[in-house]
C-alpha positions in Angstrom: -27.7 -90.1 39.5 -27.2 -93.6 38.4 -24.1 -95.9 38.8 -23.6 -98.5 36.6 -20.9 -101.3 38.2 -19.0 -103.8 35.8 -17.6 -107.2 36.7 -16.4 -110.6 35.2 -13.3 -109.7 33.2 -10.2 -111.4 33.2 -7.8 -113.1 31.6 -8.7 -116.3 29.5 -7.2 -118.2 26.4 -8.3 -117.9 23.2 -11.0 -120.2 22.5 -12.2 -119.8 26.5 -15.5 -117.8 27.6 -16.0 -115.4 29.8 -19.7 -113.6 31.8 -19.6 -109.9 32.1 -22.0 -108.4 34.5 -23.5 -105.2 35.3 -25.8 -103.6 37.6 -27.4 -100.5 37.8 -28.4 -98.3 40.7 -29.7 -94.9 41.5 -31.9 -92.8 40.1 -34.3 -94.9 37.9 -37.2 -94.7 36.7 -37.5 -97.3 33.7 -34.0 -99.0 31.8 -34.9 -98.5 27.8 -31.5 -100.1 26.2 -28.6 -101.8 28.1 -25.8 -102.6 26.2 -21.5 -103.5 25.9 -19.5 -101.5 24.1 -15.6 -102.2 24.0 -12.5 -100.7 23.1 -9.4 -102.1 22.2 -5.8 -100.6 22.4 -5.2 -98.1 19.5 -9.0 -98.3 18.6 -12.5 -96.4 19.2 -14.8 -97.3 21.2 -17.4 -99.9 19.4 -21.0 -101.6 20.2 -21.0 -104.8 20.9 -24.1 -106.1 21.8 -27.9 -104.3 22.7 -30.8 -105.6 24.7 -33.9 -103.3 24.2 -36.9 -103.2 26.6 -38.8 -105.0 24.0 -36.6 -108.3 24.2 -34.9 -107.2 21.0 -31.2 -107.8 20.9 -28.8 -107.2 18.6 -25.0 -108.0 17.9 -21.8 -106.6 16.3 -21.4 -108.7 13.1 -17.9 -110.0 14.8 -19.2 -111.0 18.0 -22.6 -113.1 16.5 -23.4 -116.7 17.2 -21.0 -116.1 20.0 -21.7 -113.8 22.4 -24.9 -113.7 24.4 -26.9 -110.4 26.0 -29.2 -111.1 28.3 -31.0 -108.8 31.3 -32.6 -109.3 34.2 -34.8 -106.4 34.7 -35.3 -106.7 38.5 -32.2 -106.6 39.3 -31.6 -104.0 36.6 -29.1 -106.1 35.6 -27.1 -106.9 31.8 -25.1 -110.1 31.4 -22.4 -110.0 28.4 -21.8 -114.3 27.9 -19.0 -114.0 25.6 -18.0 -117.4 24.2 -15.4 -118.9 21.5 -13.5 -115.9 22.8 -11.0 -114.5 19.8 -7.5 -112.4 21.0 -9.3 -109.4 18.8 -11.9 -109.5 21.6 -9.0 -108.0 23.9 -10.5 -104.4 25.2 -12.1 -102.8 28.0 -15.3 -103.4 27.8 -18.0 -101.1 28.6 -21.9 -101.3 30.1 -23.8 -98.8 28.7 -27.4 -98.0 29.9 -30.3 -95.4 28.6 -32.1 -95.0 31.4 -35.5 -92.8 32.3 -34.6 -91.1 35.2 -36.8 -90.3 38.2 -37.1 -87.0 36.8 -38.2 -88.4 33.4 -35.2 -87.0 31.7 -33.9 -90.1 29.5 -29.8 -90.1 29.8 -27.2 -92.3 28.6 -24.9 -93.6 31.4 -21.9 -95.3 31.5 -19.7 -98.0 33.5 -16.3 -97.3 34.2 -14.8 -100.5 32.1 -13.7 -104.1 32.8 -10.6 -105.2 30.9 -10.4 -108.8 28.6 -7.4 -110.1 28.1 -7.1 -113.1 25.6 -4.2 -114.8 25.2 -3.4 -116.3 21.7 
């Protein structure tokens, strides 16, 4: 119903930034909350950052001041600008999108993960 593609991650030195990016496609009606989650080895799954429809965002305590969420909603589009980058901020990371489908059923949908590496 709807896809949700990941790009931008890498390998980079602590202290080095990085731009994840992800677009959605399909089925969709309206994009409520786009977010990044991540995971790191041995760890759950955690939130990262959110963008709601309403321009709020908001930010894991660990990640604030930064990390940057932005959208651009005609390209239904997320941008993760991840900045002073920390080797704790090695994980996959993960777009996540609660979308209003065509069918007016609200779902959450998920990316299939974009690994950060950061070297210490």
């Amino acid at each position: 119903q709807v896809q949700l593609v990941e790009s931008g991650g890498g390998f980079v030195q602590a202290g080095g930034s990085l731009r994840l990016s992800c677009v959605a496609s399909g089925s969709i009606f309206d994009i409520n909350v786009m977010a990044w989650y991540r995971r790191a080895p041995g760890q759950q799954r955690e939130s990262v950052a959110r963008s709601y429809n309403d321009g709020t965002t908001n930010y894991a305590d660990s990640v604030k001041g930064r990390f940057t969420i932005s959208r651009d909603n005609a390209k239904n589009a997320v941008y993760l600008q991840m900045n002073s980058l920390k080797a704790e901020g090695t994980a996959v990371y993960y777009c996540n999108a609660v979308v209003t489908t065509t069918s007016k059923y609200v779902q959450s949908f998920w990316g299939q993960g974009t690994q950060v590496t950061v070297s210490s």
